[in-house]
Backbone as a ProteinNet text record, in pm:
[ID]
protein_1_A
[PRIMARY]
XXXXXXXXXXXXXXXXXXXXXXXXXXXXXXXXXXXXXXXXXXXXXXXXXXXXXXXXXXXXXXXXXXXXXXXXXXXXXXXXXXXXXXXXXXXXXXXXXXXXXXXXXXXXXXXXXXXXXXXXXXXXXXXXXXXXXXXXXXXXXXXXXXXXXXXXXXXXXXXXXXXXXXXXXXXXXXXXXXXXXXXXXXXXXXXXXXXXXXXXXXXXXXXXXXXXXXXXXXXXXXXXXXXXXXXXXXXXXXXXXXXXXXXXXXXXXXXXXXXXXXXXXXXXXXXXXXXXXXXXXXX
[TERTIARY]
583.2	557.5	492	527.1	520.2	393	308.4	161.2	56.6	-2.1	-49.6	-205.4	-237	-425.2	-537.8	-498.3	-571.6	-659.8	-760.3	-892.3	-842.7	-837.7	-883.3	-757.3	-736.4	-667.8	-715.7	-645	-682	-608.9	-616	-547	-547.7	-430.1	-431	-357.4	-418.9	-357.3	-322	-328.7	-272.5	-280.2	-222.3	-174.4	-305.4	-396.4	-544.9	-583.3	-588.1	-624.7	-541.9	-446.9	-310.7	-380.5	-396.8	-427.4	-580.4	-699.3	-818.3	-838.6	-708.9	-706.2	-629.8	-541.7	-493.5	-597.9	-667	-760.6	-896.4	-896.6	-1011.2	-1005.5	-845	-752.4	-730.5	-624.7	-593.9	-669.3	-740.4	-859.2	-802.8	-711.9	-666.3	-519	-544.5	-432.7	-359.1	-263.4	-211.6	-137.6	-190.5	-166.2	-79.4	19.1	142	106.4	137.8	143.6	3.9	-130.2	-236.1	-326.4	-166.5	-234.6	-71.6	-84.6	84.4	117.3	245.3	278.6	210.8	275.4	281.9	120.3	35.3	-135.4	-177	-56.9	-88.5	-92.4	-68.7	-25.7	-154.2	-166.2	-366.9	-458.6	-426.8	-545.9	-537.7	-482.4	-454.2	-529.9	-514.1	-527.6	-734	-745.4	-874.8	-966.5	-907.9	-1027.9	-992.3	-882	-919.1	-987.6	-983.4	-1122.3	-1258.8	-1262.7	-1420.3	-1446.9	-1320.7	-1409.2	-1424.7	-1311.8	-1323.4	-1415	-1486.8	-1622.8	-1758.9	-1725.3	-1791.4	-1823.7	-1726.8	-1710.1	-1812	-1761.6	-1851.3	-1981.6	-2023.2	-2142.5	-2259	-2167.9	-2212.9	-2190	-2078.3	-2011.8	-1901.1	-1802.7	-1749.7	-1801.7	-1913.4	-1975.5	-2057.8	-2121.7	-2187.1	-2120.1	-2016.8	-1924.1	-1898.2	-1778.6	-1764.6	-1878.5	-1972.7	-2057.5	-2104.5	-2103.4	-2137.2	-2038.3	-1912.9	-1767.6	-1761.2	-1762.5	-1752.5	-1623.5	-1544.9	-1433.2	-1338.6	-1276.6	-1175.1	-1228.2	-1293.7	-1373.5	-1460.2	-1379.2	-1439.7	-1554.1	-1688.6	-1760.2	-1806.1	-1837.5	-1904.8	-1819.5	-1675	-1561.3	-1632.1	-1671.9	-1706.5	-1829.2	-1920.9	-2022	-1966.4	-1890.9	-1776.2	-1726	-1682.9	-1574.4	-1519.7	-1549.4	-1540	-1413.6	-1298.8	-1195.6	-1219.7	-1265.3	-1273.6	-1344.6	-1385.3	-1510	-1410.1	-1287.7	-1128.3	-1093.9	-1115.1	-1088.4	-1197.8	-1285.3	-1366	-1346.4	-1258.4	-1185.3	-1080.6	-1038	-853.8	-862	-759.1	-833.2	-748.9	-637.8	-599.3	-710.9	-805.7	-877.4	-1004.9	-1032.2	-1165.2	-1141.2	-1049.5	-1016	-1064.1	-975.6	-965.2	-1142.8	-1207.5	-1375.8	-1462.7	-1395.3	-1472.5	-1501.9	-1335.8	-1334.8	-1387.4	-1392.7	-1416.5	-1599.6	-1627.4	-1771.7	-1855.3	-1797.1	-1886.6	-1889.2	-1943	-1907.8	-1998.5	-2122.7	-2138.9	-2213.8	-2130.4	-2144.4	-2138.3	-2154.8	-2214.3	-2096.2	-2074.8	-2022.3	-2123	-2053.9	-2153	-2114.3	-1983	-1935.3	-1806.4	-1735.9	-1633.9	-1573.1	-1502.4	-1453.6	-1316.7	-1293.4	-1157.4	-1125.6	-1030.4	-987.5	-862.3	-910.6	-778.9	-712.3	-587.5	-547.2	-442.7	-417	-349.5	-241.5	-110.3	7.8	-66.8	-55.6	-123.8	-235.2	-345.5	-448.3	-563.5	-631.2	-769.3	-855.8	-881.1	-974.9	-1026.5	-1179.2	-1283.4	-1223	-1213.6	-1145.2	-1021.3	-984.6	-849.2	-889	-1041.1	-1104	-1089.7	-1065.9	-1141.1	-1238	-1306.7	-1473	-1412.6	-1546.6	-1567.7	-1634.2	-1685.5	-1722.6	-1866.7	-1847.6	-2034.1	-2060.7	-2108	-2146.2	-2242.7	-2180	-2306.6	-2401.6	-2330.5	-2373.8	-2278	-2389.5	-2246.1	-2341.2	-2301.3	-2285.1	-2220	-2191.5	-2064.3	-2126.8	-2071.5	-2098.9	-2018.6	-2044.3	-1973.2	-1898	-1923.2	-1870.6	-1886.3	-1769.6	-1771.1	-1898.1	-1978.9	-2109.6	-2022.6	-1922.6	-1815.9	-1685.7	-1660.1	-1477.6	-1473.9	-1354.2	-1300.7	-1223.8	-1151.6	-1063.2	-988.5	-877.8	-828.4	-689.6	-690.4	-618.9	-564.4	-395.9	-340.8	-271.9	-302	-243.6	-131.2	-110	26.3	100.5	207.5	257.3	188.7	181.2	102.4	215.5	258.2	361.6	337.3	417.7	393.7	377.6	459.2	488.4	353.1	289.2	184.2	44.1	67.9	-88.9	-106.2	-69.4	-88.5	-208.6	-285.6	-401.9	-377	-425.2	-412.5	-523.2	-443.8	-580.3	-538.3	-627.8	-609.5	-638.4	-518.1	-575.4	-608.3	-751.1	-805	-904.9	-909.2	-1062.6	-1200.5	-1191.7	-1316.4	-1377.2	-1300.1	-1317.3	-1435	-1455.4	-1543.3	-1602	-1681.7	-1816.4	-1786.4	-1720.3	-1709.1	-1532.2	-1540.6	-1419.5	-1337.9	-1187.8	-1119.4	-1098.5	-990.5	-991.3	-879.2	-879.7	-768.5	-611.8	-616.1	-466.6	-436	-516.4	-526.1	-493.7	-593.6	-528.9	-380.6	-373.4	-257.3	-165	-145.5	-22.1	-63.6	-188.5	-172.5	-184.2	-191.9	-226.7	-106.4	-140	-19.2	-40.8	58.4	34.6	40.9	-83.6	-64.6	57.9	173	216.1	230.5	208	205.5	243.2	330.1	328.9	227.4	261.1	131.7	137.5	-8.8	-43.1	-59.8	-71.9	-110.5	-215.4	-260.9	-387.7	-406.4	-442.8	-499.3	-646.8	-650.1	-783.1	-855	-945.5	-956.7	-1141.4	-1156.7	-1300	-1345.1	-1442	-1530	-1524.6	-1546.8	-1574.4	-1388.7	-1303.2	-1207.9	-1206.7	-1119.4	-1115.2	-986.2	-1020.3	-949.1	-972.3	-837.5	-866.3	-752.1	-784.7	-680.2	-534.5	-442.3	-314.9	-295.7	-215.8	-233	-93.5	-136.5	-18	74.8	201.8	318.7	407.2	419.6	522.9	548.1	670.5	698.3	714.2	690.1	730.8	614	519.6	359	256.7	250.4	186.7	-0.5	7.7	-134.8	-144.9	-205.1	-178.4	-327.7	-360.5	-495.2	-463	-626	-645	-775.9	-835.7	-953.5	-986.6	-1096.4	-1169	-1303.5	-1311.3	-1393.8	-1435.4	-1608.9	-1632	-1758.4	-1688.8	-1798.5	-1864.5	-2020.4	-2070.8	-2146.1	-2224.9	-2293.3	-2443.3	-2471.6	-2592.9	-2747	-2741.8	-2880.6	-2842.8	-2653	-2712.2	-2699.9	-2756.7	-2817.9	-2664.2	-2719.6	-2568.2	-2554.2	-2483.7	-2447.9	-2491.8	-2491.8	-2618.2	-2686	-2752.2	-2853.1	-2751.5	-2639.3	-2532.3	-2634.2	-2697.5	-2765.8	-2837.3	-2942.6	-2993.1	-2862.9	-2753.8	-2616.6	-2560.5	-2630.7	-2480.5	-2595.4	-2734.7	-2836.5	-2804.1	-2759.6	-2764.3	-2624.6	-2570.7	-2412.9	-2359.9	-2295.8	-2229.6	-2308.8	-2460.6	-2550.4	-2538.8	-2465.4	-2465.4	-2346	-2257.4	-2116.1	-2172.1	-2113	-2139.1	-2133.9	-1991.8	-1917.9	-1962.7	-1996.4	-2036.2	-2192.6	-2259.6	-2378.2	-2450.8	-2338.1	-2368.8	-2332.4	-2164.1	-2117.7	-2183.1	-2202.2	-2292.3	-2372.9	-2500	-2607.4	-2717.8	-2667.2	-2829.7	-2887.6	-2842.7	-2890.8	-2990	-2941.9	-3051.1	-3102.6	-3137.4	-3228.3	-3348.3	-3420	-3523.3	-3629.1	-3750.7	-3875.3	-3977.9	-4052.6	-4136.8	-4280.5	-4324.3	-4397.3	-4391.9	-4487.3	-4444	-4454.4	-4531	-4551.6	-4386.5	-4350.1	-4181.4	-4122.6	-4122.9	-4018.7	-4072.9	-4186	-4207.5	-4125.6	-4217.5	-4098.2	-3982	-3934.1	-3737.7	-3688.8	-3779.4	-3758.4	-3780.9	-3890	-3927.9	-3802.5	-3761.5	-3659.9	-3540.7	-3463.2	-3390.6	-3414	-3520.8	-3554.6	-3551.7	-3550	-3544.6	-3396.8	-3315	-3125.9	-3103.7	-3092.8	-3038	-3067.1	-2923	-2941.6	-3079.5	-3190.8	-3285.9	-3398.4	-3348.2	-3412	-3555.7	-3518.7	-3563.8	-3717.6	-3719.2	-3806.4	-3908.3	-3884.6	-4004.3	-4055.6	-3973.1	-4002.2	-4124.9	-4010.1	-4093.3	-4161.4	-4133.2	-4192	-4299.4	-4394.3	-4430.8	-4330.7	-4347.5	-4243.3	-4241.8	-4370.7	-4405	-4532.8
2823	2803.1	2929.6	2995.9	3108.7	3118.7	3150.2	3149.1	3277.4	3328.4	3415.2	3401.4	3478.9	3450.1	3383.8	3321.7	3224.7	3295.2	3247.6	3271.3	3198.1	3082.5	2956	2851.6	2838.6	2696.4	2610.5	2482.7	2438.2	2432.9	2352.6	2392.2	2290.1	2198	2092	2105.2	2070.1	2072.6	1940.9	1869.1	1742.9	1645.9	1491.1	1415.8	1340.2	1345.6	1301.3	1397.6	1525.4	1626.9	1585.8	1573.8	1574.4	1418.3	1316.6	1199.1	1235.4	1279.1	1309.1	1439.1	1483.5	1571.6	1504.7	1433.7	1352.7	1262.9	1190.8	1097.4	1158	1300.8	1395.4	1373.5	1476.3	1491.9	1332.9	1273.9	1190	1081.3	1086.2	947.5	800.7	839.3	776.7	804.1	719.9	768	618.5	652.8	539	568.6	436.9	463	294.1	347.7	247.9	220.6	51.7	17.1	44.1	-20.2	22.4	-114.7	-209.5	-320.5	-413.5	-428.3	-464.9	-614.7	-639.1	-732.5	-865.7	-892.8	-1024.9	-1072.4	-981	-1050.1	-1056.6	-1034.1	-1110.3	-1250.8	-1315.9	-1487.3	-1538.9	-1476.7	-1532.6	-1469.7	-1331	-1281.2	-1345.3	-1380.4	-1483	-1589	-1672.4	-1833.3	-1777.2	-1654.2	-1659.3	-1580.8	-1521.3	-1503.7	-1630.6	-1766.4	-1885.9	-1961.8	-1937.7	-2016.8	-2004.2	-1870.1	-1797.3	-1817.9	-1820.7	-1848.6	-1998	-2090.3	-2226.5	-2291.6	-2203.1	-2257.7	-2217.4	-2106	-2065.8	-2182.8	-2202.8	-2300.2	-2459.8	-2483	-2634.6	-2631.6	-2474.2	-2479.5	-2456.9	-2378.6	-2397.4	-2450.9	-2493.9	-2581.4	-2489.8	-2529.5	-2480	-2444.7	-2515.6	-2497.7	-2401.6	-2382	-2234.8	-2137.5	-2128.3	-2002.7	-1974.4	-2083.5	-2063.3	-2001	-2079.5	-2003.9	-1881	-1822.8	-1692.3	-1603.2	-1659	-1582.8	-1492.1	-1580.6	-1499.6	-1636.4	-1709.6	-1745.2	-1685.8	-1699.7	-1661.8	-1516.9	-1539.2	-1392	-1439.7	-1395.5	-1473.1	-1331.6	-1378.1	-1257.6	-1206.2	-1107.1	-1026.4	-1110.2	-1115	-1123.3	-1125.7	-975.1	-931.6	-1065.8	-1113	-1185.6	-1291.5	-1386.4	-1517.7	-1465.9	-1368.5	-1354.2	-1259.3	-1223	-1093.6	-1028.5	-1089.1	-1023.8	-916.1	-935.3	-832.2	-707.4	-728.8	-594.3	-460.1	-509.3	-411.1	-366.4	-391	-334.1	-192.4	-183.8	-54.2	16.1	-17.7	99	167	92.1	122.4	304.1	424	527.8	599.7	554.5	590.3	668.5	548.5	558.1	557	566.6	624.7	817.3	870.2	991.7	1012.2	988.8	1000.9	940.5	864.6	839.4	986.7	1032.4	1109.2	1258.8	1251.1	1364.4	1396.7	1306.4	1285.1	1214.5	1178.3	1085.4	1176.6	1242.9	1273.1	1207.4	1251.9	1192.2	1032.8	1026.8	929.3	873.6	761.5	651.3	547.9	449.5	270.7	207.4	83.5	23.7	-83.2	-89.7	-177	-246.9	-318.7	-435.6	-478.7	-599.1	-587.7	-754.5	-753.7	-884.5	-918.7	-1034.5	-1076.2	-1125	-1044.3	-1093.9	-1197.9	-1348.6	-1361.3	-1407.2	-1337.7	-1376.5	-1453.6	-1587.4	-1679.7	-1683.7	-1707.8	-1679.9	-1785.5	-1788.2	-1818.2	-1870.3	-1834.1	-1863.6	-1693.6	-1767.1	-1629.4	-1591.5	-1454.2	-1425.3	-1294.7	-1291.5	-1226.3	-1012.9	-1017.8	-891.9	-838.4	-928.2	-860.1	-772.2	-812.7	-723.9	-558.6	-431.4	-301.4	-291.1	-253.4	-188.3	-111.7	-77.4	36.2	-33	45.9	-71.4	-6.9	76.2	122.2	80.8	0.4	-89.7	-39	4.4	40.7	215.2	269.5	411.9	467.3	529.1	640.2	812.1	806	946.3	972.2	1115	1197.3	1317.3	1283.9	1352.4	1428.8	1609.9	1650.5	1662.5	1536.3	1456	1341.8	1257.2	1089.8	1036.4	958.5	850.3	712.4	680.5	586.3	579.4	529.4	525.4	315.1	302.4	209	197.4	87.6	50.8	-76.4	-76.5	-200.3	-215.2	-318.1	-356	-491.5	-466.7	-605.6	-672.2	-785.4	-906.6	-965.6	-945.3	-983.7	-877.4	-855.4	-767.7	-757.4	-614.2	-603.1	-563	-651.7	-583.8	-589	-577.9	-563.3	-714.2	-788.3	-954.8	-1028.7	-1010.1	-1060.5	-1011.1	-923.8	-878.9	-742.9	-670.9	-545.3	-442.1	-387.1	-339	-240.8	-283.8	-118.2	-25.9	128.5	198.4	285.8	401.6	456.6	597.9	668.4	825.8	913.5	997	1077.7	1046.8	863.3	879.3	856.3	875.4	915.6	1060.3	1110.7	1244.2	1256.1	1170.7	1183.3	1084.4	1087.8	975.7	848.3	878.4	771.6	708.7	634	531.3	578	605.4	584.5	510	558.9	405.7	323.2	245	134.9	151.1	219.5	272.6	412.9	475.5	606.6	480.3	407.9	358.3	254.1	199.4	91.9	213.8	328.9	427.6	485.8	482.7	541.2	498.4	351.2	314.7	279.2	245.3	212	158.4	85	-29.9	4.6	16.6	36	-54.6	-44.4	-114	-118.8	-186.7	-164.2	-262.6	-246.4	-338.9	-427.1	-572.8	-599.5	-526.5	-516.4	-438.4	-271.9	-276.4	-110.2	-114.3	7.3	24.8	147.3	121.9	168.2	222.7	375.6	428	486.6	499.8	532.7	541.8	610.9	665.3	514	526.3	381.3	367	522.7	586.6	527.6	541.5	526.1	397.3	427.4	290.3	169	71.7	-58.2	-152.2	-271.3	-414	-457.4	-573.4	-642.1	-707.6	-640.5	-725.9	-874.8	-954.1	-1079.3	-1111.4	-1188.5	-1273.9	-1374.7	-1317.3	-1389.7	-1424.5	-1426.3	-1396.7	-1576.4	-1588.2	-1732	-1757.1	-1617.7	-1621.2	-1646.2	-1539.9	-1471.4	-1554.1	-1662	-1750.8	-1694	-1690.2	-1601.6	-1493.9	-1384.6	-1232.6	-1238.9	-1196.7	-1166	-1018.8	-985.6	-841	-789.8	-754.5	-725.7	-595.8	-638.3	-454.4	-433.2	-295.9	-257.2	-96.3	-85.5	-17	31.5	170.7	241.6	348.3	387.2	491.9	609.2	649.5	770.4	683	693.2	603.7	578.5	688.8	678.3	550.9	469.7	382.5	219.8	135.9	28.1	-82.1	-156.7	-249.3	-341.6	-408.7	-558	-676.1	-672.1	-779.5	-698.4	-717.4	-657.3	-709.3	-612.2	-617.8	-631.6	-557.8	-557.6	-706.5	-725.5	-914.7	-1017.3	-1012	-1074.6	-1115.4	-961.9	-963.6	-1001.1	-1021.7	-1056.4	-938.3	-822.9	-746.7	-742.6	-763.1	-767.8	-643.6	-586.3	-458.3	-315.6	-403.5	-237.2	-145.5	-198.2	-91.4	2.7	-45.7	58.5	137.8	247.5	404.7	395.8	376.3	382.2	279.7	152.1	53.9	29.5	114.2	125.8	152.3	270.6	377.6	298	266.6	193.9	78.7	5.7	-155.1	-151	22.7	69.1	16.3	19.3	-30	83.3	202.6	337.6	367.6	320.9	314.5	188.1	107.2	-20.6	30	6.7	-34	-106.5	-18.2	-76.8	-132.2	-246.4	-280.3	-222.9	-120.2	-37.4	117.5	216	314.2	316.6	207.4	188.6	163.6	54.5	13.2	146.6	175.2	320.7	470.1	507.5	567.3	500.7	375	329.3	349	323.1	354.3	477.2	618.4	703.9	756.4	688.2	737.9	692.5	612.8	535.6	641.4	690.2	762.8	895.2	997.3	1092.8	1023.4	958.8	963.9	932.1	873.6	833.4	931.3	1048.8	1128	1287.7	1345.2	1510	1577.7	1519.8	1614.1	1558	1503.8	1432.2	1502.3	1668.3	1796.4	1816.8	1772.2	1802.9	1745.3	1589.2	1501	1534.5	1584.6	1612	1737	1815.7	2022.2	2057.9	1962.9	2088.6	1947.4	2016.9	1883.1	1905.6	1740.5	1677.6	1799.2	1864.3	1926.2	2029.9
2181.2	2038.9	1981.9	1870.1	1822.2	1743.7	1735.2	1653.7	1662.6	1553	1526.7	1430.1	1458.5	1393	1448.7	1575.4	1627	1750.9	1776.8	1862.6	1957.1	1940.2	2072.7	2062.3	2172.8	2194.3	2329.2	2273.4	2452.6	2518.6	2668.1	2782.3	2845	2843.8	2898.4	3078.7	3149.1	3245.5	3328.3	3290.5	3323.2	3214.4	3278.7	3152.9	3067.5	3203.8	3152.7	3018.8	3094.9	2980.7	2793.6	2846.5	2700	2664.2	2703.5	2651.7	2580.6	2667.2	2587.2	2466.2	2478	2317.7	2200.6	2253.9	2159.5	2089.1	2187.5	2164.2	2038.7	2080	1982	1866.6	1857.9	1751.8	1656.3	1706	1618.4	1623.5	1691.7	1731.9	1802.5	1856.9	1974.3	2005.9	2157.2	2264.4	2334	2333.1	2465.9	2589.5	2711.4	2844.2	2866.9	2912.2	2957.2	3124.1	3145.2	3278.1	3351.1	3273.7	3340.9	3457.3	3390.3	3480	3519.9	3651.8	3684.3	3604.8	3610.4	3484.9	3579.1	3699.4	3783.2	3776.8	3700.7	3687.4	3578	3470.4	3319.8	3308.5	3363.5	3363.5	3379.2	3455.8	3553.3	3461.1	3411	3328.9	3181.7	3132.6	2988.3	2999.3	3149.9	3171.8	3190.4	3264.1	3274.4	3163.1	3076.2	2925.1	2840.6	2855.8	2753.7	2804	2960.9	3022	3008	2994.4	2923.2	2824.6	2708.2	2602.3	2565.1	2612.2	2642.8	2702.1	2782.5	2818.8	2746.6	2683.1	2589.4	2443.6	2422.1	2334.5	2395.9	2480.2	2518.1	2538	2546.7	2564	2442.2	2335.5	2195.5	2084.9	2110.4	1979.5	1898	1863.2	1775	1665.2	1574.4	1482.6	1470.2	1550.1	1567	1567.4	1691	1695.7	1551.1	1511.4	1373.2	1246.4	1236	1138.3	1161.9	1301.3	1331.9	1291.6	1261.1	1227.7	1395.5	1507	1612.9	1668.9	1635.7	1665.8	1783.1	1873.9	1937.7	1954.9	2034.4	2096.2	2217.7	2368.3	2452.9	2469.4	2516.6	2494.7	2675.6	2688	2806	2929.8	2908.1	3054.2	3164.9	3204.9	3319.6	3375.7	3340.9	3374.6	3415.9	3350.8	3347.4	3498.8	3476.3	3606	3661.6	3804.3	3877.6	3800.7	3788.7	3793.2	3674.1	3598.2	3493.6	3463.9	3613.7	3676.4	3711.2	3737	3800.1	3682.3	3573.3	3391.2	3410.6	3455.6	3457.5	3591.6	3617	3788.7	3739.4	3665.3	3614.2	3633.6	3716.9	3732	3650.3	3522.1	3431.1	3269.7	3327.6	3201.6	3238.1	3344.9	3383.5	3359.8	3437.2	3413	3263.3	3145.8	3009.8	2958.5	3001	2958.8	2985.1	3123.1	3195.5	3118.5	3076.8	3025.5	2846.2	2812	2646.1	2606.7	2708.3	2695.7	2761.5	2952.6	3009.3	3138.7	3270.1	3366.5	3399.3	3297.2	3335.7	3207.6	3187.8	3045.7	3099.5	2999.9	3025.6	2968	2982.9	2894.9	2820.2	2672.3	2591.6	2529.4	2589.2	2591.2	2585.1	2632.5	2703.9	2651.8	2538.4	2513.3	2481.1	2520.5	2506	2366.3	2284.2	2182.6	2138.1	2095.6	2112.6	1985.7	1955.1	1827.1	1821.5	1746.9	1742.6	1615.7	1632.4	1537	1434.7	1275.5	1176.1	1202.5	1253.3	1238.1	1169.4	1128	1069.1	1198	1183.1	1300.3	1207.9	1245	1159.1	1189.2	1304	1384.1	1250.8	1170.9	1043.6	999.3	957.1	799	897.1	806	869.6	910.8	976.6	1078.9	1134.3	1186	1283.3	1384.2	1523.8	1631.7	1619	1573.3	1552.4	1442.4	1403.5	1288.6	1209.3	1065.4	932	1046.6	1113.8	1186.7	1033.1	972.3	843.3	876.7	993.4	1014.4	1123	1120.8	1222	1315.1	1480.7	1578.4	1648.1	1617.8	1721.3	1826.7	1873.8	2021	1988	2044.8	1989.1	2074.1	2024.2	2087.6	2140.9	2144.4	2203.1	2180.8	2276.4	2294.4	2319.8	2258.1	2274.8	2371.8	2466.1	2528	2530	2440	2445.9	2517.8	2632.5	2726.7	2668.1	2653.2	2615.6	2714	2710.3	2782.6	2727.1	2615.1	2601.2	2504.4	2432.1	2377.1	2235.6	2192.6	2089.5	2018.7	1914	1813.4	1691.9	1599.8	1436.9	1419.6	1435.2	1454.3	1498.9	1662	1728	1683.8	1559	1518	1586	1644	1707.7	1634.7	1704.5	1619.8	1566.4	1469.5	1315.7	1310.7	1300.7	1309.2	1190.2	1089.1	1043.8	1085.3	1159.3	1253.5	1140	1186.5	1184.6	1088.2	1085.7	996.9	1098.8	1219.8	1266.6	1264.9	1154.2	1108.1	1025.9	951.7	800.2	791.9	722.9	716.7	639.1	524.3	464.9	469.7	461.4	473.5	372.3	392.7	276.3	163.5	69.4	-46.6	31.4	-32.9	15.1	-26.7	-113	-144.2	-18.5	58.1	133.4	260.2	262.8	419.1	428.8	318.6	270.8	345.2	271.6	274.7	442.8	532.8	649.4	754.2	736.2	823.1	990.9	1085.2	1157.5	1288.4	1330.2	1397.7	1569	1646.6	1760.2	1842	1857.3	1911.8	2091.9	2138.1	2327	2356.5	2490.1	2580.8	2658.5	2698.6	2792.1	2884.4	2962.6	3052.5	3027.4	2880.7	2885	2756.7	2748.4	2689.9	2551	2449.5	2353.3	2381.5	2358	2384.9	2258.8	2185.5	2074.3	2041.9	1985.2	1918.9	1829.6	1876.8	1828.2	1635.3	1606.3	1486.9	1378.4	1488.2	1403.7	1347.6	1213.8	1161.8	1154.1	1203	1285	1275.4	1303.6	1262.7	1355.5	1345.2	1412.2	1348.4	1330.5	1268.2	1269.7	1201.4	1144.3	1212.6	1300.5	1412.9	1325.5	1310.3	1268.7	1324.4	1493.8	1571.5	1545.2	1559.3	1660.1	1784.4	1846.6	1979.9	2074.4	2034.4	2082.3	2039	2004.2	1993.4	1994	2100.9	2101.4	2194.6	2152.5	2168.2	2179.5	2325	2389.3	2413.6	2402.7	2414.3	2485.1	2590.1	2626.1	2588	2529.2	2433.7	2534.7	2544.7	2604.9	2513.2	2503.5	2406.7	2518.7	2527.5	2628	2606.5	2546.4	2504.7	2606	2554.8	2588.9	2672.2	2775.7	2806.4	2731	2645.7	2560.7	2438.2	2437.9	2356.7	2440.4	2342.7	2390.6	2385.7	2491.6	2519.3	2430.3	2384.1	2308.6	2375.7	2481.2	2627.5	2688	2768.8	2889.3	3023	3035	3117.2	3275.2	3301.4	3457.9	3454.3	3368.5	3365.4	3403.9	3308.6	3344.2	3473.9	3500.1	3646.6	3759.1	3729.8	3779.2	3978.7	3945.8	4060.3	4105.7	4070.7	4148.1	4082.6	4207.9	4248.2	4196.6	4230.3	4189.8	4305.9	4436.6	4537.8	4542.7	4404.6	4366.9	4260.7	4343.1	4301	4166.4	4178.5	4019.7	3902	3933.5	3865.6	3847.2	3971	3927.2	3816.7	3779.5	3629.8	3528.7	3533.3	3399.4	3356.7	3490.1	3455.5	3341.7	3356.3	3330.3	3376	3565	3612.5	3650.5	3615.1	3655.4	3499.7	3374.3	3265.7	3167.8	3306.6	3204.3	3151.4	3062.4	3004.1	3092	3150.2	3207.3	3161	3218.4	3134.7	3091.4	3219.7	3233.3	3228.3	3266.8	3335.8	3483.3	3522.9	3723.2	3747.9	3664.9	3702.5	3703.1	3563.2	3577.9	3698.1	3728.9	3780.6	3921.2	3960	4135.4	4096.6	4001.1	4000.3	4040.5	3950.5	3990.7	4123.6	4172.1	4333.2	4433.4	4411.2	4490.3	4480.2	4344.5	4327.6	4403.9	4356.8	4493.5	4607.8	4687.4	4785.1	4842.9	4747.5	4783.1	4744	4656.1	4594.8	4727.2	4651.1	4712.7	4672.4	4619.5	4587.6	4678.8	4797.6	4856.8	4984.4	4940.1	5004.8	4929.5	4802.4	4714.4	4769.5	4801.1	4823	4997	5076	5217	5186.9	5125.3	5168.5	5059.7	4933.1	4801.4	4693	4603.3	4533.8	4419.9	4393.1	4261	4137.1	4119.6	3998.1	4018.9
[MASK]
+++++++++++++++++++++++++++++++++++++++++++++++++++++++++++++++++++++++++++++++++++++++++++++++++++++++++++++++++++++++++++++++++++++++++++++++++++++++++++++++++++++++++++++++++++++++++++++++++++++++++++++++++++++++++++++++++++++++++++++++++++++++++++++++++++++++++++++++++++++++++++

């Protein structure tokens, strides 16, 4: 490609790379086939069980007045299986490279949208809620993994690219004319800047009846989760490397400084700096 005047470009060297510039650029990306088809059947039957139990345990009436409807919430806690949504090594690559090697997730829910029915997820937002300012580097990434086909018909999620650019929201005649419809297959994934702006399409299918989607919204570790994910999981899989970090049992909140000081002592002593505390003082 022929070009002149320019300083800098980038340099993608693999497909990870090309997906997390896209993702910069237009404020999101998609990854095909990130979960095999033959475990959509089971993964459908197990986020209406979550939120179906969700439901008996608060009432419809509540859900409802909270306008939190058909939103099974924090998967992962309900049920191991949804702990394999933060391994996926499609999109761990693409976090790694755009967030940083080590971020949290801050929350992880099943959306489910039903052919004519209302779900609060239509209206536009953003997932960083009433944040009206802009960062050099995105403070979160989204991940939404569909379970069933996301089309124009089944509600497929609408985004408007490149408004995680600017602070304030477009008019409504700017997004009417730009907006456009993530469409994916089940089993693949929509990746996108928290900042961009998105909603959920309005399920008309006759076919798709209900079009589940698991969102996962994973930031920078200095911010705070949507639950206290480590209380949840009350210790489970703090001895994985990888899940240690994302869980964020590597940055809970202490109640002291004695607590936080033992945390840190514990860490020198598992960690490569484990030389410091033998041969040299801390400080």
């Amino acid at each position: 490609m022929s070009k002149y005047g320019l300083l800098e470009q980038n340099v993608c060297e693999s497909i990870a790379d090309y997906r997390a510039e896209e993702l910069l650029y237009r404020g999101f990306t998609i990854i095909e086939d990130v979960l095999p088809v033959d475990r959509l059947d089971e993964l459908r039957v197990k986020v209406d069980a979550v939120y179906d139990k969700q439901v008996q345990i608060l009432g419809e009436d509540l859900i409802d007045t909270i306008r939190d409807g058909l939103v099974a919430r924090n998967l992962l806690c309900h049920d191991d299986t949804f702990v394999e949504f933060l391994q996926l090594s499609p999109i761990v690559e693409v976090l790694k490279k755009v967030i940083g090697e080590k971020y949290i997730l801050i929350a992880q829910n099943g959306i489910i949208n039903k052919s004519k029915q209302h779900h609060y997820q239509r209206n536009w937002h953003r997932d960083l809620a009433y944040q009206n300012y802009m960062c050099s580097e995105p403070l979160a990434i989204n991940v939404m993994i569909a379970l069933d086909d996301f089309t124009i018909e089944s509600g497929a999620t609408e985004v408007v690219p490149f408004s995680h650019k600017i602070v304030k929201i477009p008019t409504d005649k700017y997004i009417e004319e730009n907006k456009l419809s993530a469409c994916i297959k089940a089993g693949s994934a929509i990746i996108f800047d928290s900042i961009l702006l998105h909603k959920a399409g309005v399920n008309e299918s006759d076919t798709i009846l209900t079009r589940r989607g698991v969102n996962h919204i994973y930031g920078k570790p200095m911010m705070r989760q949507t639950i206290d994910i480590p209380k949840a999981m009350c210790g489970k899989f703090k001895d994985d490397t990888h899940l240690r970090t994302v869980l964020g049992y590597e940055f809970e909140s202490y109640i002291s400084d004695i607590e936080w000081r033992k945390f840190k002592y514990e860490q020198f002593k598992e960690n490569e700096f484990k030389h410091r505390l033998d041969d040299k003082p801390l400080y």
